[in-house]
C-alpha positions as a Python dict, from the first residue, in 0.01 Angstrom:
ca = {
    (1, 'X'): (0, 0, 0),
    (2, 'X'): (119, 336, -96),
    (3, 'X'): (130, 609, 220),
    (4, 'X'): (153, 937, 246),
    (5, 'X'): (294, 1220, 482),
    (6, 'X'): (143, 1489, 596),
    (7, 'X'): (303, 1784, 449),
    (8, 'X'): (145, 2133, 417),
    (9, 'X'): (186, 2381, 139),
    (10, 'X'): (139, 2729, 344),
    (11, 'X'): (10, 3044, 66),
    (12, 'X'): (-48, 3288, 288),
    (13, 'X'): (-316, 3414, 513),
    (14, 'X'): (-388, 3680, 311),
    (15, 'X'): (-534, 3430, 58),
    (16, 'X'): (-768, 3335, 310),
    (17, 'X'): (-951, 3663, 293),
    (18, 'X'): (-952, 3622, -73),
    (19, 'X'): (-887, 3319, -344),
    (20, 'X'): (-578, 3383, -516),
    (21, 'X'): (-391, 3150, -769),
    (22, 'X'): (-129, 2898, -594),
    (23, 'X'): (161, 2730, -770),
    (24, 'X'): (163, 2371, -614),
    (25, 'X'): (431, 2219, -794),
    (26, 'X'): (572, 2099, -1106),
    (27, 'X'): (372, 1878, -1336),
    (28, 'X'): (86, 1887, -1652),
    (29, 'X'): (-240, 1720, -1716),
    (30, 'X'): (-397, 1832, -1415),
    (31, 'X'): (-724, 1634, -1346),
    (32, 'X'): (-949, 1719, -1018),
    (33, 'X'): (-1229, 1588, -784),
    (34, 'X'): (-1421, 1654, -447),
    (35, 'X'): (-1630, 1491, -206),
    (36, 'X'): (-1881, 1550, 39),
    (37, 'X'): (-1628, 1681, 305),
    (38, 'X'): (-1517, 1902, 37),
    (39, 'X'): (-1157, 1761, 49),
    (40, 'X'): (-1000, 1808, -315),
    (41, 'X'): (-816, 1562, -480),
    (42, 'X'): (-579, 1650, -746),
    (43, 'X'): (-374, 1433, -1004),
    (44, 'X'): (-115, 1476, -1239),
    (45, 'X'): (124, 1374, -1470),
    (46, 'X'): (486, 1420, -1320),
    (47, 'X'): (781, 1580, -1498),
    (48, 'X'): (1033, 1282, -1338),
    (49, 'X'): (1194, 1037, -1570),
    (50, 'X'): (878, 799, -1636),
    (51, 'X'): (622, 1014, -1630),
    (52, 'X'): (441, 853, -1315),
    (53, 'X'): (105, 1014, -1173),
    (54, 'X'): (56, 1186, -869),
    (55, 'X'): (-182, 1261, -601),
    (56, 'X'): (-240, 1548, -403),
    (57, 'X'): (-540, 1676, -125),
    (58, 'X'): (-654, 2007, 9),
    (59, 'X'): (-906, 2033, 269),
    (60, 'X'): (-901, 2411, 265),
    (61, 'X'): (-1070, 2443, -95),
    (62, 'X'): (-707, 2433, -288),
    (63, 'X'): (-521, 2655, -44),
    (64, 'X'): (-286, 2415, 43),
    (65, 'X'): (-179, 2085, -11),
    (66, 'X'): (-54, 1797, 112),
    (67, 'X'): (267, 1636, -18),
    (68, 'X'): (262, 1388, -384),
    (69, 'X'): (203, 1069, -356),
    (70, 'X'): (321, 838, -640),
    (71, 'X'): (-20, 640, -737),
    (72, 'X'): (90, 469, -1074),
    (73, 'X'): (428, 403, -920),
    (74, 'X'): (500, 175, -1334),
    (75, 'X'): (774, 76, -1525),
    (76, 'X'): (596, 237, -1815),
    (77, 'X'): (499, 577, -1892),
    (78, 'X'): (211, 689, -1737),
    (79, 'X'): (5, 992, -1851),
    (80, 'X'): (-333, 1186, -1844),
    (81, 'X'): (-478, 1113, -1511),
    (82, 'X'): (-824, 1153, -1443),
    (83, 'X'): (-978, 1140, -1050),
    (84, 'X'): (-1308, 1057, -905),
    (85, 'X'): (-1438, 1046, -521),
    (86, 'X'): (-1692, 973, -314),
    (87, 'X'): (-1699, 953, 36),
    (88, 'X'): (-1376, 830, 110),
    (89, 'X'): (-1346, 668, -212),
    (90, 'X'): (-1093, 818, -435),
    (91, 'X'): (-1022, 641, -772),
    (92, 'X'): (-748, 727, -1028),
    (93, 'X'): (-767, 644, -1377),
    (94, 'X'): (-490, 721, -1643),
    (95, 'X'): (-346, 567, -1990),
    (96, 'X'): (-29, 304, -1953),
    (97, 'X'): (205, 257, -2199),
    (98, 'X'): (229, -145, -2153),
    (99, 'X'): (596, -227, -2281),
    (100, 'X'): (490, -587, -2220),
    (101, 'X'): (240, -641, -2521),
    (102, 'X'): (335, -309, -2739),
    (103, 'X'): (23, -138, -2685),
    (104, 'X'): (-156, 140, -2416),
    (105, 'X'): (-419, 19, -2197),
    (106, 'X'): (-598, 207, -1913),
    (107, 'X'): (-506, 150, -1547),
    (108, 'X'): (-665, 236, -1181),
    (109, 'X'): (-588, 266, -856),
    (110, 'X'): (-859, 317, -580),
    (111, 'X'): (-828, 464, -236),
    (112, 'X'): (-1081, 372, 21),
    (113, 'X'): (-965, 573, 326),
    (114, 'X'): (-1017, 918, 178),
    (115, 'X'): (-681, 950, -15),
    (116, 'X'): (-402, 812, 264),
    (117, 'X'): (-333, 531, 44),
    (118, 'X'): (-414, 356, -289),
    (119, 'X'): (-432, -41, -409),
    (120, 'X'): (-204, -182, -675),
    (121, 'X'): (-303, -93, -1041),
    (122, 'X'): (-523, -253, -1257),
    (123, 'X'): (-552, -323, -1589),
    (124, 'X'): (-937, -248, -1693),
    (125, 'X'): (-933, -170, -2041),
    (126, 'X'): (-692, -471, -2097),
    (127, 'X'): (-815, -530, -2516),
    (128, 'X'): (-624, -596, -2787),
    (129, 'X'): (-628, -250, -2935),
    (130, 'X'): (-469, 63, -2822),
    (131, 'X'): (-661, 271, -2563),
    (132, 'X'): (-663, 632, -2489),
    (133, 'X'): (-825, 907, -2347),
    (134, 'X'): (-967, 779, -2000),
    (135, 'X'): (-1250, 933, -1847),
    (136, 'X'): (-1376, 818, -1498),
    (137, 'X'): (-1683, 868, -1264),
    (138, 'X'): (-1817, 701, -914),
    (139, 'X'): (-2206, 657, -927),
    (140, 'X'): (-2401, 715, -550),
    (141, 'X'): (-2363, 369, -494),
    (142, 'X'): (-1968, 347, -509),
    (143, 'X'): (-1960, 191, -780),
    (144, 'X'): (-1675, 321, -1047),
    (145, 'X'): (-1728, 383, -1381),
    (146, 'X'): (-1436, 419, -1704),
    (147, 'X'): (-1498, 555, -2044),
    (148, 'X'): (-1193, 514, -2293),
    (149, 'X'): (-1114, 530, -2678),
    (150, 'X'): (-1006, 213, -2810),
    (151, 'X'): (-935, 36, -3144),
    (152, 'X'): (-1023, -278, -3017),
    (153, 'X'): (-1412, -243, -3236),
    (154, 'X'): (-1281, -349, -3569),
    (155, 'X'): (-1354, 0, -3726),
    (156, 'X'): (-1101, 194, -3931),
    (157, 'X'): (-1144, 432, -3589),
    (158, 'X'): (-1159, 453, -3232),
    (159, 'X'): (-1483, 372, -3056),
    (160, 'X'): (-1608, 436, -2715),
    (161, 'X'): (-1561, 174, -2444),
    (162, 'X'): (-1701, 147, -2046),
    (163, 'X'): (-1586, -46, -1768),
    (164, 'X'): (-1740, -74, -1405),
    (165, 'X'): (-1642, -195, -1068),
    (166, 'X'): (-1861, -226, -792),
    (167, 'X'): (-1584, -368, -522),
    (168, 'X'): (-1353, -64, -506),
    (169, 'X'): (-1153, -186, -790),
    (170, 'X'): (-1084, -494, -702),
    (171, 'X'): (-1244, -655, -999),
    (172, 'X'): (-1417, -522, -1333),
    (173, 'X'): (-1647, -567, -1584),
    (174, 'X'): (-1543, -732, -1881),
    (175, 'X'): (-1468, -389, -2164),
    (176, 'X'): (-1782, -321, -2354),
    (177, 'X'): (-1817, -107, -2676),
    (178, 'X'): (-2060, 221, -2663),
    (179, 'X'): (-2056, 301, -2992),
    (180, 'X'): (-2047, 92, -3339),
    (181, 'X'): (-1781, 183, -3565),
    (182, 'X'): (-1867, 569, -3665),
    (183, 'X'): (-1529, 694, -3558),
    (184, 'X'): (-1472, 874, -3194),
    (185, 'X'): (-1290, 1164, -3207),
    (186, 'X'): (-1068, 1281, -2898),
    (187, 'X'): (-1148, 1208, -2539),
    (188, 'X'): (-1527, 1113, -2415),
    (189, 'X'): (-1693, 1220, -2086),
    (190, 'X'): (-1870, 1060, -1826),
    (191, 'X'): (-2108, 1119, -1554),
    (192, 'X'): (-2316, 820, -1308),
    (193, 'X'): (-2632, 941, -1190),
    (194, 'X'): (-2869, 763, -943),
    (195, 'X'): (-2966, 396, -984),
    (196, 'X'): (-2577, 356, -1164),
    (197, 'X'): (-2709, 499, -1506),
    (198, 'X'): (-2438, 638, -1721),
    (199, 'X'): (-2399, 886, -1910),
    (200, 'X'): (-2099, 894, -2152),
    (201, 'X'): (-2068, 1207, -2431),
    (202, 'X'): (-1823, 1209, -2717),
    (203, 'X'): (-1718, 1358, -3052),
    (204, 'X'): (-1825, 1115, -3338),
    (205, 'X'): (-1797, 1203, -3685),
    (206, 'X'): (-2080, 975, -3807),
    (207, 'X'): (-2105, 822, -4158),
    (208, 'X'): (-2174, 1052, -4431),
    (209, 'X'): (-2143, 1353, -4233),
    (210, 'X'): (-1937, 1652, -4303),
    (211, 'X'): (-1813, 1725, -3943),
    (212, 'X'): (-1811, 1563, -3624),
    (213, 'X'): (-2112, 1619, -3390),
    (214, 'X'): (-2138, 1561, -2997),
    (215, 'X'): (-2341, 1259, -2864),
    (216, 'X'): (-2473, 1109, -2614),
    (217, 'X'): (-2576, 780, -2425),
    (218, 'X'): (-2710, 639, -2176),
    (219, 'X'): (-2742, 329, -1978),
    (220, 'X'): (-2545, 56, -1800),
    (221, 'X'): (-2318, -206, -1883),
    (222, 'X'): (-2470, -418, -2148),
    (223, 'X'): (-2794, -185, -2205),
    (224, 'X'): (-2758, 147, -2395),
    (225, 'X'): (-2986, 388, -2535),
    (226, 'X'): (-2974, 524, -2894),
    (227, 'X'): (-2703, 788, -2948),
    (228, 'X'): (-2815, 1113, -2963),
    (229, 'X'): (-2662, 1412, -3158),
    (230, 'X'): (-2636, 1691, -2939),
    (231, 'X'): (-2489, 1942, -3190),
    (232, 'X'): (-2659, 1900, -3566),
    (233, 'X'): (-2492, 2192, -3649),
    (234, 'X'): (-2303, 2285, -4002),
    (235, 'X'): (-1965, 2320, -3798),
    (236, 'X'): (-1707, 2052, -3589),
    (237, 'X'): (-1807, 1966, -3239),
    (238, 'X'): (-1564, 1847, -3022),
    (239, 'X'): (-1405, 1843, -2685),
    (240, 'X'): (-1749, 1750, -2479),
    (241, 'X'): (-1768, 1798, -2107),
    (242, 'X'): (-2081, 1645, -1865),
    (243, 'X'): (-2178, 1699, -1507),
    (244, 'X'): (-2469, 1588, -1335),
    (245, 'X'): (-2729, 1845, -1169),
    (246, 'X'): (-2800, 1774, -791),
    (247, 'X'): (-3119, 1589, -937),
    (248, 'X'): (-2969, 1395, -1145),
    (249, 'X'): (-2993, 1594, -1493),
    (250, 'X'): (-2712, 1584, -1728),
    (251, 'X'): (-2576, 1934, -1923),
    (252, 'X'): (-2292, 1943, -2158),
    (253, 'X'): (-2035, 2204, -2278),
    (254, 'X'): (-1790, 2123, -2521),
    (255, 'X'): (-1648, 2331, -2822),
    (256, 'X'): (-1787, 2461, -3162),
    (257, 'X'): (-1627, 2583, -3478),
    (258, 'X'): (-1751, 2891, -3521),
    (259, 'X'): (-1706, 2988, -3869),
    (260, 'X'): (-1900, 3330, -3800),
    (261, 'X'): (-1654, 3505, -3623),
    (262, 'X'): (-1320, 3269, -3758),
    (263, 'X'): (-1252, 3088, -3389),
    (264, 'X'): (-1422, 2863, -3133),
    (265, 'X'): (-1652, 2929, -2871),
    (266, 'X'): (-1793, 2714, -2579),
    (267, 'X'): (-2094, 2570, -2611),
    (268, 'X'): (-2360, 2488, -2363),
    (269, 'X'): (-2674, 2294, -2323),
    (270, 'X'): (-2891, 2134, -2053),
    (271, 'X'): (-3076, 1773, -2037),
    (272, 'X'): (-3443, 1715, -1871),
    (273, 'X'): (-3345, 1395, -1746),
    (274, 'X'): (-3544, 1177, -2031),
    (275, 'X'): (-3312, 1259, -2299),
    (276, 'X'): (-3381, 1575, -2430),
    (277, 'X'): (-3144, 1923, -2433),
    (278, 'X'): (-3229, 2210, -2435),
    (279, 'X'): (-3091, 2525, -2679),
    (280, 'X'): (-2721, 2587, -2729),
    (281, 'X'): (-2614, 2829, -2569),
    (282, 'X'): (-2255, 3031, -2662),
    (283, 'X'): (-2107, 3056, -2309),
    (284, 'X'): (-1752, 3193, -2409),
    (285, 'X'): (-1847, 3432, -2696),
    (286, 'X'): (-1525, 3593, -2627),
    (287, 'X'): (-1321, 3817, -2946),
    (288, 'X'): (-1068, 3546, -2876),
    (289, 'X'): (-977, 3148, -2964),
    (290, 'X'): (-1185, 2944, -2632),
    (291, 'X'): (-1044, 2566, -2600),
    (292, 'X'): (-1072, 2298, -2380),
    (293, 'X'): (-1383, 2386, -2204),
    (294, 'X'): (-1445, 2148, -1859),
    (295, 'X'): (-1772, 2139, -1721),
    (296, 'X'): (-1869, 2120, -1332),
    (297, 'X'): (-2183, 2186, -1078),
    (298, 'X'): (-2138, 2243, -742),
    (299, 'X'): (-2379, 2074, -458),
    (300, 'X'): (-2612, 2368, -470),
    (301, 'X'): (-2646, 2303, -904),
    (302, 'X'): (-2455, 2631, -953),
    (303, 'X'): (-2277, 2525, -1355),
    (304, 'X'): (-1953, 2650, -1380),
    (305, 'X'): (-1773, 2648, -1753),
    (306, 'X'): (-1408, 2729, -1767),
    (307, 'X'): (-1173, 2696, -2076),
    (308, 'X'): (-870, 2826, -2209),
    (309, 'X'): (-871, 3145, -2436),
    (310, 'X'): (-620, 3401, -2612),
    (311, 'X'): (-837, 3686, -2568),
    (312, 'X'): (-574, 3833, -2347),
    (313, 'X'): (-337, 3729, -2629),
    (314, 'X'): (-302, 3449, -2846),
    (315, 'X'): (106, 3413, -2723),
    (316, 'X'): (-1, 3368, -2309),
    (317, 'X'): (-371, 3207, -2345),
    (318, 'X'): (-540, 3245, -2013),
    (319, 'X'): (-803, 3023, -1758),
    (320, 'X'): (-1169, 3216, -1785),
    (321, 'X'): (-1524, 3093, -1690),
    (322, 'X'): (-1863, 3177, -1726),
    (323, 'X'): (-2090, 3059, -1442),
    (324, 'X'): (-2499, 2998, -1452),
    (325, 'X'): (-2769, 2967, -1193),
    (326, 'X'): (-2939, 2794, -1385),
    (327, 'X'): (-2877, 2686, -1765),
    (328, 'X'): (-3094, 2915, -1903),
    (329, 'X'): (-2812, 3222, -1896),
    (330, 'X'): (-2447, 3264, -1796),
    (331, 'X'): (-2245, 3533, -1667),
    (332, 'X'): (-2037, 3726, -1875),
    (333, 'X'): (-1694, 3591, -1909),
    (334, 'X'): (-1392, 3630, -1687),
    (335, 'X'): (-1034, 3558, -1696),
    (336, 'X'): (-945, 3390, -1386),
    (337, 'X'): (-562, 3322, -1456),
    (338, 'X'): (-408, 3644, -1568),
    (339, 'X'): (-80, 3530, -1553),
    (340, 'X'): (228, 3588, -1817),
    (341, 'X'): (231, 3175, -1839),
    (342, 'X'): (68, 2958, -2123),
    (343, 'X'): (-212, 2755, -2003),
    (344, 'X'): (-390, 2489, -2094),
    (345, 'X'): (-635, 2192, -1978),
    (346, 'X'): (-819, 2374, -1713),
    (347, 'X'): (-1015, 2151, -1468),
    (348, 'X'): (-1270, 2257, -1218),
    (349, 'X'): (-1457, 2043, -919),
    (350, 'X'): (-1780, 2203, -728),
    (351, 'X'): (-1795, 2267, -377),
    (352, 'X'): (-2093, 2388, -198),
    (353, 'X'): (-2126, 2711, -339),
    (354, 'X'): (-1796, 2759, -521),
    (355, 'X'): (-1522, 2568, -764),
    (356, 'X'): (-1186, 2468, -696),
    (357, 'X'): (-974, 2539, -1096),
    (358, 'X'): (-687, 2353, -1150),
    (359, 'X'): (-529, 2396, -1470),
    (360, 'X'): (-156, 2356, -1644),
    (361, 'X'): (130, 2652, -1707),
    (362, 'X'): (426, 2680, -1885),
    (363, 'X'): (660, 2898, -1769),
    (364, 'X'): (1043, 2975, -1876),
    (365, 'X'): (969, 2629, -2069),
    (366, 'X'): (874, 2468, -1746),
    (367, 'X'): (539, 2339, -1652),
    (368, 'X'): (344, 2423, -1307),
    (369, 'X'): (50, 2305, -1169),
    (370, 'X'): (-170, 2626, -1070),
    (371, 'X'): (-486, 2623, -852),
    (372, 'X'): (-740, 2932, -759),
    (373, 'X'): (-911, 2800, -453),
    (374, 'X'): (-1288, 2783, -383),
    (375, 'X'): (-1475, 2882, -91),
    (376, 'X'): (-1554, 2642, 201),
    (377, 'X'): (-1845, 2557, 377),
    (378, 'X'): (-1696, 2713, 685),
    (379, 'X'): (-1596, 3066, 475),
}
């Protein structure tokens, strides 16, 4: 079992008073989850010779942070990590490249005393093709759910695959193909509502269409409902995000080609729980590129969409967000970085009434791991 000390990363009291950005380390690929106790868990991908993935917690809303902990601990090169929790379940997903069979399959680790230690790895995807592009979730029930890309279908292309464990990762459901052969595009999303339905969202460039759209499933292990196309629109749909309101709804953001105005936007829209969305809505609608939008709802179903744009300038992109009571409208846009860095792959986890944003920066060609902190129950 893998331990870890308790070391504390001190900002500041200043910051206290008021969030401000915190440098916790070197690393990339920044991934990030909270619980109930609203404890957040980062992972990341390390900068050390073989790439292992690390995990980190705050229990002051990303103010501080204990010391790494070396979860995929591999012989092989490990990279983007993904983290789910519940309770004191913490799971870590990320892609393995397996030097023993030439190929990449997708590994976790699970934690069942809040984060103090994790289990040996495990193989889940384990197919014959390669995988990529893990996405992970834990349902009410603690059950944990895995969404990959793998060429395991038979397709010229990737399709979507899912994966569940309902013993804390100790064993898992035998790989099972979402889609049929259309041809996934990049990396899908995933969200486990009540009663362990799924709901897994992905680029897909169907036959005979022009551009990829984003769609959508649900169900659970060997039941799945139709895919449905999310974005019929004239231009490319990628990069989809999901999140599950308090009741159980599903929304999406993800990012549209936007022709109109020559660069990408963020796009929004909200579920009713039966399978239909509501209108898109342009979230970002910034004079600038958006990219890599992440999705996340706090306890109280505040929706909080944060991407990466060059609005500030296209050489230093910075973190911004647009927040919403209530799907219907969002705030206008703010940068939240403004710093001199370049960042990319932003990633934000709801607390009560706030998010925790984690998100990657290079900086005099090295990369940092920067956090703005959310507000705590107890603030």
């Amino acid at each position: 079992m893998k331990m870890w000390p308790m070391v504390v990363l001190l900002v500041g009291a200043a910051a206290l008073a008021a969030p401000q950005v915190v440098t916790v380390g070197g690393g990339k690929s920044p991934a990030l989850a909270t619980d109930s106790e609203e404890r957040v868990h980062l992972v990341y991908q390390g900068l050390q010779a073989g790439e292992n993935i690390y995990y980190r917690q705050s229990s002051d809303g990303g103010r501080s942070w204990n010391e790494e902990v070396n979860v995929s601990n591999t012989p092989g090169l490990s990279s983007a990590p993904c983290v789910a929790a519940r309770g004191n379940e913490v799971a870590v997903a990320w892609l393995e490249d397996c030097r023993d069979h030439s190929s990449n399959d997708i590994y976790v680790s699970v934690s069942s005393d809040g984060g103090h230690s994790f289990g040996p790895a495990f193989d889940v995807s384990h197919t014959p093709g390669r995988s990529a592009y893990p996405a992970l979730a834990i349902g009410p029930n603690g059950s944990i759910h895995v969404a990959w890309s793998d060429t395991s279908g038979g397709g010229s292309r990737p399709d979507i695959f899912h994966s569940s464990s309902d013993n804390l990762g100790k064993s898992w459901t035998k790989a099972v193909q979402v889609t049929r052969g259309h041809g996934a595009l990049g990396a899908p999303a995933i969200a486990v509502g009540a009663g362990d339905l799924v709901h897994i969202a992905w680029s897909d460039q169907c036959r005979g269409a022009r551009v990829p759209d984003i769609h959508l499933v649900r169900g659970m292990q060997d039941t799945w409902s139709p895919e449905h196309d999310l974005s019929p629109t004239s231009e490319e749909s990628t990069h989809p995000s999901v999140a599950l309101r308090p009741d159980g709804r599903p929304c999406l953001a993800w990012l549209e080609d936007c022709a109109t105005h020559q660069g990408n936007d963020v796009y929004f829209a909200a579920g009713d729980g039966q399978g239909r969305f509501g209108r898109m809505l342009d979230v970002s609608h910034t004079p600038g590129v958006s990219s890599a939008p992440n999705l996340t709802i706090d306890s109280n179903g505040k929706m909080y969409v944060t991407w990466v744009d060059t609005t500030s300038g296209r050489k230093a992109p910075d973190i911004w967000q647009s927040v919403s009571q209530d799907g219907r409208g969002f705030s206008r846009s703010r940068n939240l970085s403004h710093t001199p860095g370049v960042c990319r792959e932003p990633r934000a986890a709801g607390l009560s009434n706030s998010a925790v944003v984690a998100w990657e920066e290079k900086v005099g060609g090295r990369s940092l791991i920067k956090v703005l902190p959310g507000l705590v129950k107890s603030e």
